[in-house]
DSSP file (Angstrom, degrees, kcal/mol; ACC not computed):
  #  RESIDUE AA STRUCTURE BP1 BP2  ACC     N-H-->O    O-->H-N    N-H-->O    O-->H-N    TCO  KAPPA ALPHA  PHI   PSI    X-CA   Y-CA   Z-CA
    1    1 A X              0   0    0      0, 0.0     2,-0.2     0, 0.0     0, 0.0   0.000 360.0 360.0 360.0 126.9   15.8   12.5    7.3
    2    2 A X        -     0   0    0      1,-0.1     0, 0.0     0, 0.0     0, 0.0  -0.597 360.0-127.7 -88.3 145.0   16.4    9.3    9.3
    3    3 A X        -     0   0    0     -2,-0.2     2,-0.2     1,-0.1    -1,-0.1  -0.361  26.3-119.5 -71.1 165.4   14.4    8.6   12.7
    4    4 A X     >  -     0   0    0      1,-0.1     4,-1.2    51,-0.0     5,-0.1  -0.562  23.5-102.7 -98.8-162.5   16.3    7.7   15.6
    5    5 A X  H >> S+     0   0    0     -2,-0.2     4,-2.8     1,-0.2     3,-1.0   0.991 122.5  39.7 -70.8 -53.3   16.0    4.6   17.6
    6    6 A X  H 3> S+     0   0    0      1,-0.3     4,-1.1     2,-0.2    -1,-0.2   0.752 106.3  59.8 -80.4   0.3   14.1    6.3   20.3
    7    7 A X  H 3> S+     0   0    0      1,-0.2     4,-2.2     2,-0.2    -1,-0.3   0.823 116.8  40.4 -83.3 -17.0   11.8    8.7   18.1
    8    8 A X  H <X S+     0   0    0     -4,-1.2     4,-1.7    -3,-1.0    -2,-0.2   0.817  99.9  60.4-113.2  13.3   10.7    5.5   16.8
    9    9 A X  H >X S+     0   0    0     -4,-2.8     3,-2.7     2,-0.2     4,-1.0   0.955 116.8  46.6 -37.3-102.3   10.7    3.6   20.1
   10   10 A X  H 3X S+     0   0    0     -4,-1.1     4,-6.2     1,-0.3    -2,-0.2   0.598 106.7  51.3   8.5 -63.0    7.9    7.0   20.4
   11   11 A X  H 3X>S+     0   0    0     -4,-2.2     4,-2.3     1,-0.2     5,-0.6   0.886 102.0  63.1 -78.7 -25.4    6.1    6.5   17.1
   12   12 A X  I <X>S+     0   0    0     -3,-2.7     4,-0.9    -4,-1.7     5,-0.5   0.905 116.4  32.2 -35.5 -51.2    5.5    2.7   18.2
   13   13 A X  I  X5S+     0   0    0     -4,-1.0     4,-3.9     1,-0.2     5,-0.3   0.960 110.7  61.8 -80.4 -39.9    3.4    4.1   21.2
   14   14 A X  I  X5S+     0   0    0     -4,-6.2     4,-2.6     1,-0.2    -1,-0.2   0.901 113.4  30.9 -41.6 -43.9    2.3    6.8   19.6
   15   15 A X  I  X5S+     0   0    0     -4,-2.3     4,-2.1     2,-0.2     5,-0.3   0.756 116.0  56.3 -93.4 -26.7    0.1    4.6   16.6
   16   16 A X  I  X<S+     0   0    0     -4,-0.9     4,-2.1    -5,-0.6     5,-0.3   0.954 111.5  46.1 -82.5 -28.5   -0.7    1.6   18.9
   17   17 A X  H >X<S+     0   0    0     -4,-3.9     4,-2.0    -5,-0.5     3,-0.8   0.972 120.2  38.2 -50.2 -51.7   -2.4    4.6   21.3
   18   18 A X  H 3X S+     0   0    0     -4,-2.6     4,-0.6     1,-0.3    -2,-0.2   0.717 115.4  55.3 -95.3 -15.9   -4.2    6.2   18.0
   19   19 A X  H >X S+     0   0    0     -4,-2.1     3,-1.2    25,-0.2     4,-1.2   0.987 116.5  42.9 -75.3 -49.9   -5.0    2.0   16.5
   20   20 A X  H <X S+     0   0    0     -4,-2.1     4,-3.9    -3,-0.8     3,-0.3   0.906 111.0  48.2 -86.8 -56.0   -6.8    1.6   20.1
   21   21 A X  H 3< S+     0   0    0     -4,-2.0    -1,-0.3    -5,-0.3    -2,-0.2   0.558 116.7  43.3 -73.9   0.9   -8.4    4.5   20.1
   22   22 A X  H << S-     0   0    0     -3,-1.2    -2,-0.2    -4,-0.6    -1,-0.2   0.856 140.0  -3.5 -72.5 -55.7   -9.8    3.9   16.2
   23   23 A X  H  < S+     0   0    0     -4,-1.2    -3,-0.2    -3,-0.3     3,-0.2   0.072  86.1 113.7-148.5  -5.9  -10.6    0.4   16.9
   24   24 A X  S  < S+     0   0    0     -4,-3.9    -3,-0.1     1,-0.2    -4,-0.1   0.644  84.0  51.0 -90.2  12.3   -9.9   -0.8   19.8
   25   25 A X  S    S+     0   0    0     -5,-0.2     2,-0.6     2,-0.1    -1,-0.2   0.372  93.6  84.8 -84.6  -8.8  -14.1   -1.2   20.7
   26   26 A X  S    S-     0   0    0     -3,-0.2    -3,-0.1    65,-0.1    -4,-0.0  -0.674  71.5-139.8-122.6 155.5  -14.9   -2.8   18.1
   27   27 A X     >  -     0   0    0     -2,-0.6     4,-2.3    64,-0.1     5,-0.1  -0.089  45.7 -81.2 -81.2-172.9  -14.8   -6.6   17.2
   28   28 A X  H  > S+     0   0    0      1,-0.2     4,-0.6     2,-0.2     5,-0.2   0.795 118.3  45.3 -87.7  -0.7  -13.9   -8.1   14.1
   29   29 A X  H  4 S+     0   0    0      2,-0.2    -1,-0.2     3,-0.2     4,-0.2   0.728 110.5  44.6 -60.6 -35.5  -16.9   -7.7   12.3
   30   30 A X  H  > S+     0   0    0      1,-0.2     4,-1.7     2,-0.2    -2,-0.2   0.645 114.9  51.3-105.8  12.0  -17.9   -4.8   12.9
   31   31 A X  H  < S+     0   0    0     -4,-2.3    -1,-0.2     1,-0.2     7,-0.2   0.589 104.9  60.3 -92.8   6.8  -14.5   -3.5   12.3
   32   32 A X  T  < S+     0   0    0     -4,-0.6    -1,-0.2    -5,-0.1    -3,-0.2   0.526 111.3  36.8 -92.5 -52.9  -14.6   -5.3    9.3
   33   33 A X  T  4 S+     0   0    0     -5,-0.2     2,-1.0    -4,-0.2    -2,-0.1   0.903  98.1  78.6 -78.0 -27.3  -17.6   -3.3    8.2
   34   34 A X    >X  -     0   0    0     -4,-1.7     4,-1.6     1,-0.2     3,-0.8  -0.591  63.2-170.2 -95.6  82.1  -16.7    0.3    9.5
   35   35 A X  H >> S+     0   0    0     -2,-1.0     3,-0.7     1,-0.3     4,-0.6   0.816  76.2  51.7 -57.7 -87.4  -14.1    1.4    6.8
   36   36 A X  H 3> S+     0   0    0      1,-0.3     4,-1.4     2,-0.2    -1,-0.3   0.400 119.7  33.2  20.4 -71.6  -12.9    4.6    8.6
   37   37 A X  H <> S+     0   0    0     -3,-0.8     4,-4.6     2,-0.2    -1,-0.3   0.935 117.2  55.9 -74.4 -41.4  -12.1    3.1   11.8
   38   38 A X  H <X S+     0   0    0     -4,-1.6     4,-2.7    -3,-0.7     5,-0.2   0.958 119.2  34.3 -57.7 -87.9  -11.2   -0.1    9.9
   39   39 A X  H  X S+     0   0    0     -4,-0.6     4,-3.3    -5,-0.3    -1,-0.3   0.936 111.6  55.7 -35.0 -59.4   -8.5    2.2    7.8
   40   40 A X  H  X S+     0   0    0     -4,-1.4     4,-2.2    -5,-0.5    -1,-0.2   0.932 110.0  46.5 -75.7 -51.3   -7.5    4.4   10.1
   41   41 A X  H >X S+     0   0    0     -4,-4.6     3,-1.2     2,-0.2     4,-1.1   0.951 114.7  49.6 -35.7 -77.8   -6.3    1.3   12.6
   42   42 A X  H 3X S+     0   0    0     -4,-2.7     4,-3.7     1,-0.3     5,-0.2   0.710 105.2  54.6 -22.4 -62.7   -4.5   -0.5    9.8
   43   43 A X  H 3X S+     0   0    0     -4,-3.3     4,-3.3    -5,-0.2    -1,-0.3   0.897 115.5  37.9 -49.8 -50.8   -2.8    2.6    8.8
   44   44 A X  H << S+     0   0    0     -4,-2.2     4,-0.2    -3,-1.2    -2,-0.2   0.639 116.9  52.9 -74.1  -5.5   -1.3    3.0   12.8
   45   45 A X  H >X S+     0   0    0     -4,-1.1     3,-2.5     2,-0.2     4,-1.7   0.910 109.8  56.1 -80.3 -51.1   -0.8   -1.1   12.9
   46   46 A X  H 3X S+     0   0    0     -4,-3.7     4,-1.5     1,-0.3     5,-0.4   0.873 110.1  34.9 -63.7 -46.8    1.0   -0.3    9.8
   47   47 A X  H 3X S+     0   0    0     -4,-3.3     4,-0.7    -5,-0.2    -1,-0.3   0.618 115.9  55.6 -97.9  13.6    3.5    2.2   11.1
   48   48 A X  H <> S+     0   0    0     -3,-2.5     4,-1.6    -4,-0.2    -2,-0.2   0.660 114.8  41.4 -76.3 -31.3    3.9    0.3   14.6
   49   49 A X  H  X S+     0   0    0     -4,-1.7     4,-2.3     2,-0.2    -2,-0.1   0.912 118.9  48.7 -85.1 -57.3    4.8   -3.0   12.4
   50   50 A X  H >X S+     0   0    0     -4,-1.5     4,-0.9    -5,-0.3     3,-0.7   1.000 112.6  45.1 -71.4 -66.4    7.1   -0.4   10.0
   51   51 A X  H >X S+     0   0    0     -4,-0.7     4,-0.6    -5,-0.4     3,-0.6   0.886 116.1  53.1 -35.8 -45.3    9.0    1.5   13.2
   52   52 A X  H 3< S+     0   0    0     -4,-1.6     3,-0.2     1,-0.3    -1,-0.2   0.795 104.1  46.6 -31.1 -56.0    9.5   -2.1   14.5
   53   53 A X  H << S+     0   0    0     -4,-2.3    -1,-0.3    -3,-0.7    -2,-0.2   0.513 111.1  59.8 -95.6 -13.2   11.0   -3.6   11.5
   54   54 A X  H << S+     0   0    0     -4,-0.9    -1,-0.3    -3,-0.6    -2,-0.2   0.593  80.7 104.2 -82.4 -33.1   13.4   -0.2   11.5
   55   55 A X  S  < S-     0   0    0     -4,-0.6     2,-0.2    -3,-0.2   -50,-0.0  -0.287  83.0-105.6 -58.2 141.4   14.8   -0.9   15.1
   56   56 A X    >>  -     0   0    0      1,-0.1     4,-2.0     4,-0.0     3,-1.5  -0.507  31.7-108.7 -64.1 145.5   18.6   -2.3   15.2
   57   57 A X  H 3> S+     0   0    0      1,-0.3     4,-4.6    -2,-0.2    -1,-0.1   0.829 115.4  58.7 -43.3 -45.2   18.9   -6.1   16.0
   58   58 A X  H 34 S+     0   0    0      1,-0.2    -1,-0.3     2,-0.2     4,-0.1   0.799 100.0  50.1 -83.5  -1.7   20.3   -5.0   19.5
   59   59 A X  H X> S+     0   0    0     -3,-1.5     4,-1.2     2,-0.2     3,-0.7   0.634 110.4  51.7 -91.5 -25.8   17.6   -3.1   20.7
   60   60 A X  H 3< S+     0   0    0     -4,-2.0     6,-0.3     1,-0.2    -2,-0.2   0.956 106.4  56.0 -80.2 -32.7   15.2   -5.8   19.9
   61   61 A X  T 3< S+     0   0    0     -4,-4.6     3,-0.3    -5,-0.2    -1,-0.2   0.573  95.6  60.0 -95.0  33.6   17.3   -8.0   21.7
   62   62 A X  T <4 S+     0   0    0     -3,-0.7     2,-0.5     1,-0.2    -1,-0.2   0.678 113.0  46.9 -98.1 -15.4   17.2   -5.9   24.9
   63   63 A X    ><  +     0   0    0     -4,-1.2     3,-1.3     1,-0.1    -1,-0.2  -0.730  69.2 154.0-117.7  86.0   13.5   -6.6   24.6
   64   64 A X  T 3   +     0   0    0     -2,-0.5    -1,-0.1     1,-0.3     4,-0.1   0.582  65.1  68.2-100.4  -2.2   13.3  -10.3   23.9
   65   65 A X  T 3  S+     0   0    0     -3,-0.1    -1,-0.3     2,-0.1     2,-0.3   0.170  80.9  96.1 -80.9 -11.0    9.9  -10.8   25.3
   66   66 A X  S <  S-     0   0    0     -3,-1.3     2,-0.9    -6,-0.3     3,-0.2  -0.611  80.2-131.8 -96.7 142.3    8.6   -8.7   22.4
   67   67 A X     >  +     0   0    0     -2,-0.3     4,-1.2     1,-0.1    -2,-0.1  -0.757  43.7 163.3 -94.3  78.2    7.3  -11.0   19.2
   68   68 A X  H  > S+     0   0    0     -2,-0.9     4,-2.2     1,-0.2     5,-0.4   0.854  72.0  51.7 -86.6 -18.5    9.3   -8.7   16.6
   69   69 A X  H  > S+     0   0    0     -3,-0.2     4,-2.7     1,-0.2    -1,-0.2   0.980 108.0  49.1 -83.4 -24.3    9.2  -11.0   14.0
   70   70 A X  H  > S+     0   0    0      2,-0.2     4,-2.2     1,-0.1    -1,-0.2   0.817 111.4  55.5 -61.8 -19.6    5.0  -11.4   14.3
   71   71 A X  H  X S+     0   0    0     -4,-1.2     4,-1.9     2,-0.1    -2,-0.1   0.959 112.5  40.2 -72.3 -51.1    5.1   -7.5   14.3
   72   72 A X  H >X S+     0   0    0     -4,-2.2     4,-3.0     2,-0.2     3,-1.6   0.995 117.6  47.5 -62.2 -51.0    7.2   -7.6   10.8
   73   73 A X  H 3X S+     0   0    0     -4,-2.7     4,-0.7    -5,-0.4    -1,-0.2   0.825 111.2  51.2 -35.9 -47.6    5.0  -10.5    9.4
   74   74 A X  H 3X S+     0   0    0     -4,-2.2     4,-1.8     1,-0.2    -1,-0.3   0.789 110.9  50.2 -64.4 -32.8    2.0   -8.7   10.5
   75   75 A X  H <X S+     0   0    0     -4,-1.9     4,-1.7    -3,-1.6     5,-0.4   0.928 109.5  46.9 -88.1 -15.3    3.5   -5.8    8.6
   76   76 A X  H  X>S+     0   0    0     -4,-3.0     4,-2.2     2,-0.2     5,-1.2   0.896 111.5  56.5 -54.0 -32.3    4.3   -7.7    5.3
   77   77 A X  H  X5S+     0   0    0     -4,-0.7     4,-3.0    -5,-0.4     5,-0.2   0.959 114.0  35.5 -78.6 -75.2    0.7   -9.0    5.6
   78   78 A X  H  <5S+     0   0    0     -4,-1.8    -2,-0.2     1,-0.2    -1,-0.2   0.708 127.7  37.4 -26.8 -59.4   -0.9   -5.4    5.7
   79   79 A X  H  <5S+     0   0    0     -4,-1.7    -1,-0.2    -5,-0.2    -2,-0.2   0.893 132.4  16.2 -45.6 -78.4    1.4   -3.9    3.4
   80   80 A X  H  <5S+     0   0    0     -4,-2.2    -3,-0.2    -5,-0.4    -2,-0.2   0.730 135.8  33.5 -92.2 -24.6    2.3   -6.7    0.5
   81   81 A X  S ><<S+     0   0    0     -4,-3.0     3,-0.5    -5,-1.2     4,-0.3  -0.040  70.0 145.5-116.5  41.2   -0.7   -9.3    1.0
   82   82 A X  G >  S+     0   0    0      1,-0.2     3,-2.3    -5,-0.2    -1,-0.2   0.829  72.0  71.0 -43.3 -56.3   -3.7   -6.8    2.2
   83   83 A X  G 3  S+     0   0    0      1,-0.3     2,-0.8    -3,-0.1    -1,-0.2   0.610  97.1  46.4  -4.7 -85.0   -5.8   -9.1    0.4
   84   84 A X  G <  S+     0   0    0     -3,-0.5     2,-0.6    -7,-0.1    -1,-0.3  -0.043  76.9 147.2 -65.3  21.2   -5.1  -11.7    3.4
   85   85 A X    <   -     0   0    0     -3,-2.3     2,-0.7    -2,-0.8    -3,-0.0  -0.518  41.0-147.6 -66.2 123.5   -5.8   -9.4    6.1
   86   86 A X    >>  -     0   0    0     -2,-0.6     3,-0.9     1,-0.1     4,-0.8  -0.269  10.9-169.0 -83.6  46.4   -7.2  -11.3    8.9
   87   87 A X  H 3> S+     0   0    0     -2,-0.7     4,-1.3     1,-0.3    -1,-0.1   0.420  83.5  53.3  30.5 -70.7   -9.5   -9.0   10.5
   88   88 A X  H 3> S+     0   0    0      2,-0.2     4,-2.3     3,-0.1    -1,-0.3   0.872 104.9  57.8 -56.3 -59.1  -10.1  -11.0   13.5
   89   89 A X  H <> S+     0   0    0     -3,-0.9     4,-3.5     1,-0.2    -2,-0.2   0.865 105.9  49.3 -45.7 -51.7   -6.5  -11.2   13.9
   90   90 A X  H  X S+     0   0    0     -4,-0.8     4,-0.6     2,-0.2    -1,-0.2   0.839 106.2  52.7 -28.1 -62.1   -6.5   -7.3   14.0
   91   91 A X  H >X S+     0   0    0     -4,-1.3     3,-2.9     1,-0.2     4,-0.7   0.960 115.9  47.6 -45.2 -82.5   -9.4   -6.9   16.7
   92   92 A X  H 3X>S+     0   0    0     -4,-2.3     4,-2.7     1,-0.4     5,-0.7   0.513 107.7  47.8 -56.1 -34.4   -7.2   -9.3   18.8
   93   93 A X  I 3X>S+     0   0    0     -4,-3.5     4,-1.1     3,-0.2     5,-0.7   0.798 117.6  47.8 -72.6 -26.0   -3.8   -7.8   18.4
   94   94 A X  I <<5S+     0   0    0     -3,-2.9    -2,-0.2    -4,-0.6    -1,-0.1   0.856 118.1  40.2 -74.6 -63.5   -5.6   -4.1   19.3
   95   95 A X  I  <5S+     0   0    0     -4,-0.7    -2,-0.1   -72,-0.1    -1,-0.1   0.934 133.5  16.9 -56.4 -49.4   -7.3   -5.4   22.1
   96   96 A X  I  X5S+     0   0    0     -4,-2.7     4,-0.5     1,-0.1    -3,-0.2   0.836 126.2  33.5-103.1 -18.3   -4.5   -7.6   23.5
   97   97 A X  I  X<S+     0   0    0     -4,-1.1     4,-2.1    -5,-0.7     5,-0.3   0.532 100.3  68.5 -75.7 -22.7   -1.1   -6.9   22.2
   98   98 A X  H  ><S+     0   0    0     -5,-0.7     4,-2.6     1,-0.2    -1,-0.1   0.885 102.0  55.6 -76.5 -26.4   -0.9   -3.0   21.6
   99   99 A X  H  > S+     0   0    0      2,-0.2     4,-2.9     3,-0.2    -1,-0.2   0.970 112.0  35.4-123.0 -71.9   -1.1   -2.7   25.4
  100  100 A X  H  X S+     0   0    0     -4,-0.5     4,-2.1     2,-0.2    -1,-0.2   0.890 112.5  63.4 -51.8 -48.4    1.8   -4.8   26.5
  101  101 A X  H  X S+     0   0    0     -4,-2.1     4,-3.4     1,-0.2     5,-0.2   0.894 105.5  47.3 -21.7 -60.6    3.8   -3.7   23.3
  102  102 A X  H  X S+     0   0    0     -4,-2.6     4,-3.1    -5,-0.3     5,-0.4   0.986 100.5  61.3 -49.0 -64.8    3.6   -0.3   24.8
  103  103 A X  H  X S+     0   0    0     -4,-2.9     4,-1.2     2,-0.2     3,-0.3   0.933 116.3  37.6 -42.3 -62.9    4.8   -1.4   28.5
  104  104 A X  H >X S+     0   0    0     -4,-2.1     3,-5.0     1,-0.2     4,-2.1   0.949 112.6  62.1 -36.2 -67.6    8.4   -2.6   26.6
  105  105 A X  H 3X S+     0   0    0     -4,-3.4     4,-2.1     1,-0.4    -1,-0.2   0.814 108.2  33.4 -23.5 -54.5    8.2    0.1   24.5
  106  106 A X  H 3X S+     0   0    0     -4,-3.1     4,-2.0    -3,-0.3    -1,-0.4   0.717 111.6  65.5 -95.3   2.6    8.4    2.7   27.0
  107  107 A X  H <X S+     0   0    0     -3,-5.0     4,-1.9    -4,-1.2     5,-0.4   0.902 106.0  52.7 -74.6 -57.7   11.0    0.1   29.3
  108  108 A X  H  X S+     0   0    0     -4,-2.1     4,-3.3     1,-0.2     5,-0.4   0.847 101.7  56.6 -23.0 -53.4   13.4    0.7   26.0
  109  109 A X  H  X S+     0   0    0     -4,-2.1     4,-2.9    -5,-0.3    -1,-0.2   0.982 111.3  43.4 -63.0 -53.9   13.1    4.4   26.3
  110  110 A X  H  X S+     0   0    0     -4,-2.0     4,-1.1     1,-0.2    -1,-0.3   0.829 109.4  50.9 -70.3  -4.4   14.4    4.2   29.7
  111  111 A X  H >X S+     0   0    0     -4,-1.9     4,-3.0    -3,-0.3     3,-1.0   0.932 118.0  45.4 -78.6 -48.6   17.1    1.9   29.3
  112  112 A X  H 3X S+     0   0    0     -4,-3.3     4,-0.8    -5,-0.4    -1,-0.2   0.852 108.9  49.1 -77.7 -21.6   18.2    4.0   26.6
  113  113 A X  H 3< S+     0   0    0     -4,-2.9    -1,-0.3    -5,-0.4    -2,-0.2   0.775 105.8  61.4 -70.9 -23.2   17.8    7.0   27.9
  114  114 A X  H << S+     0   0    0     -4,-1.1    -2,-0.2    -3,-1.0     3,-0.2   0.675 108.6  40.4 -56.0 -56.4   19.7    5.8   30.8
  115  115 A X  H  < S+     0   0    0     -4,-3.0    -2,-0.2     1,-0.2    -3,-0.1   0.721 111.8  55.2 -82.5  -9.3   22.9    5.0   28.7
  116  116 A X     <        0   0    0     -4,-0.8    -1,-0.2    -5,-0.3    -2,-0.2   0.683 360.0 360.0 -91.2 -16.9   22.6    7.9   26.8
  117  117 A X              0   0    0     -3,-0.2    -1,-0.2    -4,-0.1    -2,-0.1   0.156 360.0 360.0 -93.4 360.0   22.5   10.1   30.3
């Protein structure tokens, strides 16, 4: 069964809420240490990064202010190089990125909901 644009508009907010609420206290050390939270973040970075990289070309460019190709990179990194997961990098996208992500995120929903209405 294929998503549509806006269920995964959805699942974008949905995992960056449930990566914040995993992870989004702890630095990169000790998230680094705490596999659970550690996992459990990854896994919702991992399907924010994977809904992302599913969106058509014109809906990314209705949001152009959005970094989608660091969202795909980040998910190649998770995905094909976990080895070279940066940790640090993690905390800091949790803390500071997930937040704004969202604020597009849910401008998309209306725009589209808007044309669809």
């Amino acid at each position: 069964m294929s998503r549509s644009t806006v269920d995964r508009l959805h699942d974008i907010i949905h995992s960056a809420e449930l990566a914040a609420q995993h992870a989004g206290h702890l630095g990169a050390e000790v998230l680094s240490a705490a596999a659970g939270p550690r996992d459990a973040a990854l896994f919702r970075l991992t399907v924010v990064c994977e809904a992302a990289t599913r969106l058509p070309a014109e809906i990314e460019a209705l949001a152009p202010d959005v970094e989608w190709q660091k969202i795909k990179g980040m998910r190649n990194i998770i995905v094909h190089d976990y080895w070279q997961i940066d940790m640090a990098t993690v905390a800091e996208t949790i803390a500071n990125d997930l937040e704004p992500l969202k604020v597009a995120v849910r401008r998309l929903i209306v725009s589209l909901e808007r044309s669809d209405g």
